[in-house]
Each structure stands twice: as C-alpha cells, then as structure tokens.
C-alpha positions in Angstrom: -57.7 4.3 5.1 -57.2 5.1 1.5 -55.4 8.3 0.4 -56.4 10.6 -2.2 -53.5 11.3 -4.1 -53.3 12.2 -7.5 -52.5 9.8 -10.0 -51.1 10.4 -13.1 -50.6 7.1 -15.4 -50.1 9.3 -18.7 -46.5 9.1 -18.9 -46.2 11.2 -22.0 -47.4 14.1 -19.5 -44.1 13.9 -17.6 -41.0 15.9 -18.3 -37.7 15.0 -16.8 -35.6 17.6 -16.2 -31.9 18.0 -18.4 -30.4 16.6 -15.2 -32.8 13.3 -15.2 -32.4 12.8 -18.7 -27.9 13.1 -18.2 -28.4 10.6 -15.5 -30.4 8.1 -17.0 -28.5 8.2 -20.5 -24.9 8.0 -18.2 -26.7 4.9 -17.0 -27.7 3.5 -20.3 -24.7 4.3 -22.2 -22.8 2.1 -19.6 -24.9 -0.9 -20.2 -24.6 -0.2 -23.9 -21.4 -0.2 -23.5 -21.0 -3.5 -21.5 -22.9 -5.1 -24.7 -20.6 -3.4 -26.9 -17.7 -4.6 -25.3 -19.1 -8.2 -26.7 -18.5 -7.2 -30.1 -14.9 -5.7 -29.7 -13.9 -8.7 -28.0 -15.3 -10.9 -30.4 -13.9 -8.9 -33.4 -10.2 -9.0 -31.4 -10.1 -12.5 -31.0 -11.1 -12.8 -34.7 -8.9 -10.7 -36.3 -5.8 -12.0 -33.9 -6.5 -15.6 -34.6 -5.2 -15.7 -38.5 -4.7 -13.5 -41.3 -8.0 -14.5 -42.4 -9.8 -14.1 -39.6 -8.1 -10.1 -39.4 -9.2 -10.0 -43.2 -12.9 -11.0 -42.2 -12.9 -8.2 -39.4 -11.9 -5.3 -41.8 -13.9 -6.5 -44.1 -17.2 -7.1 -41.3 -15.5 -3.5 -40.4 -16.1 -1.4 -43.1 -19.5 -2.5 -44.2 -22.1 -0.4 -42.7 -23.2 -2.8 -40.0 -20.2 -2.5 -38.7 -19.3 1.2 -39.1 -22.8 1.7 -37.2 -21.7 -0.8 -34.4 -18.1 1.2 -34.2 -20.1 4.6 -34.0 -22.6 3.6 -31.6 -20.0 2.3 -29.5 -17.7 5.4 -29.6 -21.1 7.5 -28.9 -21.9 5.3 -25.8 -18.3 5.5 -24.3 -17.6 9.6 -25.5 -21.0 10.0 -23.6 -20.2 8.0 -20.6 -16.6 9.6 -20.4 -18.3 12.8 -20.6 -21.2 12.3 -17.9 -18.3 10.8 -15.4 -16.3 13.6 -15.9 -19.6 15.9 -14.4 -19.8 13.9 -11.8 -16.8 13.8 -10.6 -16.9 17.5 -10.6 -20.1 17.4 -9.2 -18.1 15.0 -6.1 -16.0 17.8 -5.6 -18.7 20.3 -5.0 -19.7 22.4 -8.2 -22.6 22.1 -10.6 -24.9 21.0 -7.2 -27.8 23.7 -7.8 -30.6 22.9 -9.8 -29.7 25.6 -12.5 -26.0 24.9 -12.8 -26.9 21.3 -13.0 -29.5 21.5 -16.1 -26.8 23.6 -17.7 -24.1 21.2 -16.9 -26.4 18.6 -18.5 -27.7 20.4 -21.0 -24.3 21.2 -22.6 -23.1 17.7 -22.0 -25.8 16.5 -24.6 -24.8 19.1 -27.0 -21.1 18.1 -26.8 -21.9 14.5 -27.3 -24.3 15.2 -30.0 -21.8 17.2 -31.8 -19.3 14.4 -30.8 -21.2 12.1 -32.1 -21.3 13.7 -35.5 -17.6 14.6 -35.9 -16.9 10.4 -35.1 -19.7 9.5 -37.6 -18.0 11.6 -40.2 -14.8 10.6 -39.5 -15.5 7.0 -39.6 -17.9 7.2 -42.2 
C-alpha cells in the first residue's frame, strides 16, 4: 500500500524553531570543543617541553591563527556552559513550554553572541 504523504525535500523551506537551533548548536559546540581540546593539548605539551617550545606557543599564540583558534574555542565552551546551564534548569522543571523555551533559547544566543564579542575584543 503506498501512502500519500507530503514530501517536502526543499530543506531551505524548513524553520527550526529557537529551541531546535539551542539544541543542535549545544550539540555542535561540544564536538567543536572535543577538537579544540586537540589544540590546547598540543600547545600545553609544547610550551611545557622547553623554553623554546613556550616561546613558539606565544608566538603561534598571538598571530591571528591562533587568536581565532583561542576565540572559537572560548565561543564553543561559553556556549556549551551556557546551553548546559538551561538544561539543567530545564531537569528541574522550568523553561518546559514551548514559549518559555524559545525564549530561554533565544536569549541564550544573544548572550553568547554578545559573549562572544566581549572575548574577541578582549583577546584581540
């Protein structure tokens, strides 16, 4: 028996709702973050193995490369920190409905945007 369903394979058509999108960046922002974690690993067991090596880190540090690795990587944990912290309030019972849960979302992304900027400029 075939079923008529509708079928919609224009995927620009769909829009997620601010909830959706917090959950799917919480989720990405931990996997950026695992990757990250590469890189500050790598840089600590550089810049602890000689003088030279802690020399080559600042300097790897404070080109832009690396000031855009060390923003990204602040972004990706302040966002992660920041969508763990709604759902563990969201655990305990608040921020459930569908409203209070876009808005929940909704000004998460606006804090880590702004967040975001304020690291940027201060590493920058």
């Amino acid at each position: 028996m075939k079923k008529q369903r509708p079928v919609n394979l224009d995927l620009s058509t769909i829009k997620f709702p601010p909830a959706a999108i917090s959950s799917i960046l919480h989720r990405i922002t931990g996997v950026a973050m695992f990757f990250a974690l590469l890189f500050v690993i790598g840089a600590w067991a550089v810049s602890l193995s000689s003088a030279e090596g802690f020399a080559d880190v600042q300097t790897a540090l404070s080109g832009i490369w690396g000031k855009v690795i060390a923003i990204g990587t602040l972004s990706a944990l302040t966002y992660h920190l920041l969508g763990g912290l709604r759902h563990v309030v969201m655990e305990a019972g608040y921020w459930e409905e569908i409203q209070s849960g876009n808005l929940s979302a909704k000004i998460l992304i606006a804090l880590w945007v702004i967040l975001t900027v304020v690291w940027g400029i201060a590493l920058w």
